[in-house]
PAGUBA-48255 format. One record per residue (C-alpha): residue number from 1; residue in one letter; z, x, y. Coordinates in steps of 0.2 Angstrom, whole numbers, padded with zeros to 4 digits. Example, Ala and Ser with C-alpha at 12.3 -4.5 7.8 and 13.67 -1.06 7.14 Angstrom:
! PAGUBA-48255
(r 1,'a',(0039,0062,-0022))
(r 2,'s',(0036,0068,-0005))
This chain:
! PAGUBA-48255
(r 1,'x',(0497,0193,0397))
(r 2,'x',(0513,0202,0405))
(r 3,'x',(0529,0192,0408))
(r 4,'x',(0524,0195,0426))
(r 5,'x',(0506,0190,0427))
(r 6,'x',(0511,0174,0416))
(r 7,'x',(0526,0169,0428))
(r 8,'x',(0512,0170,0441))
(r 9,'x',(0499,0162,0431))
(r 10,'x',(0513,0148,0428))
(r 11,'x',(0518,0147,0447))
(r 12,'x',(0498,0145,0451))
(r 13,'x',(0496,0130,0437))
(r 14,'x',(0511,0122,0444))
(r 15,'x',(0504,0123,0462))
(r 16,'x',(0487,0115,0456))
(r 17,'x',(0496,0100,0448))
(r 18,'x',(0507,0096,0463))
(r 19,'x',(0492,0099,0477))
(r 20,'x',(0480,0090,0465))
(r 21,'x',(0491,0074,0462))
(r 22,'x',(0498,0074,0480))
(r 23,'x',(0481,0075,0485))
(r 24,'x',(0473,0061,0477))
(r 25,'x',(0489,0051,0482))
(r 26,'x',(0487,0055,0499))
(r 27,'x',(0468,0052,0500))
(r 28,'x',(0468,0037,0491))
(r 29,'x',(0481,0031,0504))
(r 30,'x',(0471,0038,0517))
(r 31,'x',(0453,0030,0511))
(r 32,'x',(0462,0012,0509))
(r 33,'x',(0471,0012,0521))
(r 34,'x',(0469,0023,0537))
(r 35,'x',(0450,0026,0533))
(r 36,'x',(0447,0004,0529))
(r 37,'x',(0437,0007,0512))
(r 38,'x',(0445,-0008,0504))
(r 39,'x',(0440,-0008,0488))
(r 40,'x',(0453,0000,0475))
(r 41,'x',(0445,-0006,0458))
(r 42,'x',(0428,0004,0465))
(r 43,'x',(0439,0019,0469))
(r 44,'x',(0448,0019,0451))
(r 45,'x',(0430,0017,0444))
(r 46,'x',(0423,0031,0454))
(r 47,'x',(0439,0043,0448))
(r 48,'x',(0436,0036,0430))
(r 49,'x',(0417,0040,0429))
(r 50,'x',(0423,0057,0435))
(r 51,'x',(0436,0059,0423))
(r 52,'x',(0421,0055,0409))
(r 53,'x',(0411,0066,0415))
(r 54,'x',(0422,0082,0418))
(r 55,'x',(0429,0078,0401))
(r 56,'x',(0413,0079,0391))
(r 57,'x',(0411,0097,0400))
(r 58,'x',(0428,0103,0398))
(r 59,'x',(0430,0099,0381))
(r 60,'x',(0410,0098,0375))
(r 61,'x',(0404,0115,0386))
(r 62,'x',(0419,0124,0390))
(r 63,'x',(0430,0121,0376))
(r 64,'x',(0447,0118,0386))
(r 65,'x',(0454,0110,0369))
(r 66,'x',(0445,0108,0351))
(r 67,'x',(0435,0091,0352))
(r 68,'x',(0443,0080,0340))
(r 69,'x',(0433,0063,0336))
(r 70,'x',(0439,0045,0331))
(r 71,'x',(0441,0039,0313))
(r 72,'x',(0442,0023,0312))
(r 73,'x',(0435,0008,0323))
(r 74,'x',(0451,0002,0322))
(r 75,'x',(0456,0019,0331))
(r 76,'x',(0441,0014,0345))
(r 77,'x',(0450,-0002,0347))
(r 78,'x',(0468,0003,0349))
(r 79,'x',(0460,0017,0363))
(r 80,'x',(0452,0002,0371))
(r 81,'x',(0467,-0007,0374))
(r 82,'x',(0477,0008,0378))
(r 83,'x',(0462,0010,0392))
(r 84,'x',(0461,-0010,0398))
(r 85,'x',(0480,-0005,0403))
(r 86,'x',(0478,0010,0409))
(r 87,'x',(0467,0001,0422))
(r 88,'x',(0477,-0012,0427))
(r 89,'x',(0490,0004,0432))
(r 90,'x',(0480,0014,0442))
(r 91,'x',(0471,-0002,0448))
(r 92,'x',(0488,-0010,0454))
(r 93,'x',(0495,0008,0460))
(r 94,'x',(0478,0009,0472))
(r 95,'x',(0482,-0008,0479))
(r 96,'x',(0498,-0006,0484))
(r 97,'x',(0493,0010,0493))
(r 98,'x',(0482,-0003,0505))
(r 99,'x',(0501,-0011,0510))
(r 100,'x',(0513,0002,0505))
(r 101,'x',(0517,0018,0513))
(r 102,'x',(0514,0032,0502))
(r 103,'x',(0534,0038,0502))
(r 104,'x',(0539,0018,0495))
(r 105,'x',(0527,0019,0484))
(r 106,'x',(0534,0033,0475))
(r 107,'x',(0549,0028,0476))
(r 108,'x',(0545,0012,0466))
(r 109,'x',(0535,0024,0453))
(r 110,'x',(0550,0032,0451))
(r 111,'x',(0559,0018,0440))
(r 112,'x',(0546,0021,0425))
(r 113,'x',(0559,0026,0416))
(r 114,'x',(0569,0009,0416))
(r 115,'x',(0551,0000,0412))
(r 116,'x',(0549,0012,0399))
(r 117,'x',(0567,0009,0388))
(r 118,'x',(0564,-0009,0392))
(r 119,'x',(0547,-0011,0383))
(r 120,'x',(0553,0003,0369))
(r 121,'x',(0567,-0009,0366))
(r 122,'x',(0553,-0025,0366))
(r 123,'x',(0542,-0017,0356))
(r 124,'x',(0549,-0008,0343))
(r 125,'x',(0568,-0014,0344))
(r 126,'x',(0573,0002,0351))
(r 127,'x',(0588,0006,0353))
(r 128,'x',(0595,0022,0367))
(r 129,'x',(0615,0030,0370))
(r 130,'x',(0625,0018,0380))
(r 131,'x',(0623,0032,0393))
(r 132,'x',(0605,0032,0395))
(r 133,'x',(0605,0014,0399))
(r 134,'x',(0618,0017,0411))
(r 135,'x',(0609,0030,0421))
(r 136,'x',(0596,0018,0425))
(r 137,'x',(0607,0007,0436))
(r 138,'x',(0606,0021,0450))
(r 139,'x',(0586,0020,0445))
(r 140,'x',(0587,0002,0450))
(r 141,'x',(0596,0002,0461))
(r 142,'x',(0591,0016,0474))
(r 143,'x',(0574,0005,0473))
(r 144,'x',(0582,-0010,0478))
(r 145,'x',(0592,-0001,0494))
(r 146,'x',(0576,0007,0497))
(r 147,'x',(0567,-0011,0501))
(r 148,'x',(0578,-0017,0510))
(r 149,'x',(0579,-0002,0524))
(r 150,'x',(0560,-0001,0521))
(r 151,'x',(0552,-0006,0539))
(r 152,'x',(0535,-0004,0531))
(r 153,'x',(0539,-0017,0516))
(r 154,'x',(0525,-0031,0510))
(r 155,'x',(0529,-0042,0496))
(r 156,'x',(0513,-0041,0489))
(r 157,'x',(0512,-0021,0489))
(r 158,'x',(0527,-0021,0482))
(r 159,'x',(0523,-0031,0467))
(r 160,'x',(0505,-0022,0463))
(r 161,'x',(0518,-0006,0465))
(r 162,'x',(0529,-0013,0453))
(r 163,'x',(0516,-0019,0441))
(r 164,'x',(0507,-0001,0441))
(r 165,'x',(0523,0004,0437))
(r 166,'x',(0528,-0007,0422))
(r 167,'x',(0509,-0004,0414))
(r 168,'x',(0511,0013,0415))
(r 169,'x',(0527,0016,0407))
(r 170,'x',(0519,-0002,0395))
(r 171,'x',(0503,0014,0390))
(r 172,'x',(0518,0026,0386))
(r 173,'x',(0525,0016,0373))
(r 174,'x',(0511,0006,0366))
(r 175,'x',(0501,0025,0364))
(r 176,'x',(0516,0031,0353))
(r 177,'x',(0514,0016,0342))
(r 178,'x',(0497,0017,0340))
(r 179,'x',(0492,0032,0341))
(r 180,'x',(0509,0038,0332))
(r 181,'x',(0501,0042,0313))
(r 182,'x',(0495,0061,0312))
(r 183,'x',(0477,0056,0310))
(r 184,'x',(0478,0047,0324))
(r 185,'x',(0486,0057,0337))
(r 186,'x',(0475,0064,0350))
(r 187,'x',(0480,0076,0364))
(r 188,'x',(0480,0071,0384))
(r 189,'x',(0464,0077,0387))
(r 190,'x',(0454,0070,0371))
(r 191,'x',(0461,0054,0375))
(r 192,'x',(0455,0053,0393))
(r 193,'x',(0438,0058,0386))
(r 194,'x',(0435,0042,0376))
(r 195,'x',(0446,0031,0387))
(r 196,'x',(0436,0036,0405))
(r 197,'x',(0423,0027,0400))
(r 198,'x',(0430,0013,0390))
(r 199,'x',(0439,0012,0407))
(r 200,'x',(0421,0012,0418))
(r 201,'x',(0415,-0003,0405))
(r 202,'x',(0430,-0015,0411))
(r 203,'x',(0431,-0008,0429))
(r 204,'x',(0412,-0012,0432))
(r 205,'x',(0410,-0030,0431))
(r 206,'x',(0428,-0032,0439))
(r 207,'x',(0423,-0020,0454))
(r 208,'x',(0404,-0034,0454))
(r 209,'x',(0414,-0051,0453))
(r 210,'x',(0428,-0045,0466))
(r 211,'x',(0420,-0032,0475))
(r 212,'x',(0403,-0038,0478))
(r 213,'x',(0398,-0032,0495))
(r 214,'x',(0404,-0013,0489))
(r 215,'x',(0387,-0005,0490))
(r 216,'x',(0380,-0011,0505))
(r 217,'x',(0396,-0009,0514))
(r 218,'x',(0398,0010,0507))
(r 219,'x',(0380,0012,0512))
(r 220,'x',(0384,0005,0529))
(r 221,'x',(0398,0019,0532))
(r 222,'x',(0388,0034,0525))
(r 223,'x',(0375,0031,0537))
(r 224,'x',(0387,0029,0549))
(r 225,'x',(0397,0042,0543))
(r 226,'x',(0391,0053,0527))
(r 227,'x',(0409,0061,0523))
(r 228,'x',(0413,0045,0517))
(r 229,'x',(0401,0050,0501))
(r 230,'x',(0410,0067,0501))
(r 231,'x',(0427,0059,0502))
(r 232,'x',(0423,0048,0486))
(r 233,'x',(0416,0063,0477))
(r 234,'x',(0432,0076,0481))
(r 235,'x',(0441,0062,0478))
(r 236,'x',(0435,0056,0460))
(r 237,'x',(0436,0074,0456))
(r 238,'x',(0454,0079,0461))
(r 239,'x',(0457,0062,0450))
(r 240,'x',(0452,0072,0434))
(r 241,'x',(0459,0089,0441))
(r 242,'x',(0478,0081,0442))
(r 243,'x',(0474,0076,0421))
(r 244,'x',(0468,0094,0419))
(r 245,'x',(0482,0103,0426))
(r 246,'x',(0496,0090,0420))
(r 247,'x',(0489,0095,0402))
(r 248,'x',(0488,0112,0407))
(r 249,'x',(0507,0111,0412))
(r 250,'x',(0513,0103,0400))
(r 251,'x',(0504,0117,0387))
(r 252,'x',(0514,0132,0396))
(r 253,'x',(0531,0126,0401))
(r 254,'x',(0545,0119,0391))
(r 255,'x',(0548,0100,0392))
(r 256,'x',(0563,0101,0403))
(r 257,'x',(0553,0112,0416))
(r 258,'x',(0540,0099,0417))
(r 259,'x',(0555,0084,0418))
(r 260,'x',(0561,0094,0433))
(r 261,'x',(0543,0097,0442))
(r 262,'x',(0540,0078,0439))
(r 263,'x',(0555,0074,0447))
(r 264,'x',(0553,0086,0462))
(r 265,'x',(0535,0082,0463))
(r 266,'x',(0537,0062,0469))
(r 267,'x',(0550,0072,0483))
(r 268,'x',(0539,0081,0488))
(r 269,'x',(0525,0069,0490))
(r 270,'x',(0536,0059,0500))
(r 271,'x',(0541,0073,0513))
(r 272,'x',(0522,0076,0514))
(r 273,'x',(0517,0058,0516))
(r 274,'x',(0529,0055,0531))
(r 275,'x',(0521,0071,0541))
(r 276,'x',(0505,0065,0538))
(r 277,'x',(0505,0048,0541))
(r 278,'x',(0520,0048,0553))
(r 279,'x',(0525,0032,0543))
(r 280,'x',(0542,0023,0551))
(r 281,'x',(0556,0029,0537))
(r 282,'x',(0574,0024,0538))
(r 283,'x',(0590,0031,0532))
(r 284,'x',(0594,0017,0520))
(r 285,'x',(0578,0020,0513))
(r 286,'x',(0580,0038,0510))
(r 287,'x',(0596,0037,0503))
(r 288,'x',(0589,0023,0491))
(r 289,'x',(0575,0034,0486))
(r 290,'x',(0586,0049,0485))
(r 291,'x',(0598,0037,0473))
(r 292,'x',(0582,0033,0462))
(r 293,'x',(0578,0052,0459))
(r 294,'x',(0597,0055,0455))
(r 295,'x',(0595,0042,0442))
(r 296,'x',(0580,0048,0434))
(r 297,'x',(0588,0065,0431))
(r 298,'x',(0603,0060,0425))
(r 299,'x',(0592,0049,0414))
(r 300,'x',(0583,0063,0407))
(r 301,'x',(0599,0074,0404))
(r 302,'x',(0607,0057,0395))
(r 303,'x',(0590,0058,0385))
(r 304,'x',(0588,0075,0382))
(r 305,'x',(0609,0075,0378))
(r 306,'x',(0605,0062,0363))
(r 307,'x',(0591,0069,0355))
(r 308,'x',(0603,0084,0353))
């Protein structure tokens, strides 16, 4: 591949991730919020049994990545927790999108790195550079400016927000641990292939005892309206394709490039969000925001500074 057909071949990869997971966020918002499908644990069951299924193809069929398989029970068991918390994430995240604009939502997503040195620290008695810990004041910070000047704000979407956010940065660190010894280690998209449907098993009979009436009332809508059933299924889908093409990222570009993208891509959903949805924004709440993503890069040169 020539440098030039590979810059464009990067270039493309990074435009599937960002439409992919702006996308999904976006429609999520849109089915549980605008559209009235209130039933999140449904919807992160329906994206999870897609992720299961496109994962067996990828991996089984078309050899995306070299299948690797478990080696212990032990190992099942730590993938099982690893899955029961990545539920509670996405679950919690898909709630607050019912309450929360899509624009404060990322803004709250954005303080996974404070959540993250916090649990390191619990966990395995961590300790970072005086530095890092002070860049995440402005992480903290820009989130707490942001609600206040958020006309949109609900306490309760904010704490499913917040919670998504601590249980995902909580899966970052708990995966190092358990999954840290090199017999263990799994990459991205062997890991979503046997946590998928660990994470259908615990999402079903949560979606039955709390969502009951989901059947009758999605059959309602589909005859009613049948792109309901296409929204689900472009939907689920796009779930798997924003793990595909984070992997696929992460593969071809260095790991500062990817800090970058990360950090531009919440900024960018944001803008998009607001022209969309035409949700009410305020200046205090953009300078917040803006405060948070300031934090989180001077978080990751900080990190990137100590590790040299």
């Amino acid at each position: 591949m020539t440098s030039g057909s590979g810059r464009l071949f990067t270039v493309g990869l990074v435009t599937s991730w960002y439409s992919s997971n702006i996308g999904v966020l976006l429609l999520n918002k849109y089915l549980l919020s605008n559209y009235g499908f209130k039933y999140p644990i449904f919807l992160t069951m329906c994206h999870m049994t897609a992720c299961a299924f496109f994962s067996y193809v990828a991996i089984a069929w078309l050899n995306i990545v070299q299948m690797q398989t478990l080696t212990s029970r032990l190992q099942f068991l730590k993938i099982s927790a690893l899955s029961a918390i990545f539920c509670t994430s996405v679950v919690g995240g898909n709630i607050s999108l019912r309450y929360l604009p899509v624009s404060f939502n990322q803004a709250v997503g954005a303080t996974t790195p404070f959540f993250t040195a916090v649990f390191a620290y619990l966990m395995t008695l961590k300790k970072e550079a005086w530095l890092t810990y002070v860049t995440l004041i402005p992480v903290v910070a820009g989130v707490v400016i942001a609600s206040g000047g958020e006309p949109s704000f609900n306490l309760f979407g904010f704490l499913m927000c917040i919670g998504a956010t601590a249980a995902r940065a909580l899966k970052s660190v708990v995966q190092g641990i358990l999954l840290s010894s090199e017999g263990e280690k799994l990459n991205s998209m062997n890991l979503l292939l046997y946590m998928a449907p660990i994470a259908v098993m615990l999402l079903l009979p949560a979606t039955i005892f709390m969502e009951g009436n989901v059947a009758a009332t999605t059959m309602q809508l589909a005859k009613a309206d049948f792109r309901v059933v296409w929204l689900l299924l472009f939907n689920s889908s796009m779930a798997y394709f924003v793990n595909l093409t984070n992997f696929l990222v992460t593969k071809h570009t260095s790991p500062l490039t990817l800090q970058v993208l990360g950090n531009a891509k919440g900024a960018v959903a944001v803008v998009v969000s607001i022209m969309i949805f035409k949700n009410p924004v305020s200046l205090i709440g953009m300078l917040g925001y803006a405060l948070t993503v300031c934090g989180v890069i001077l978080y990751g040169e900080a990190k990137k500074r100590d590790k040299s």
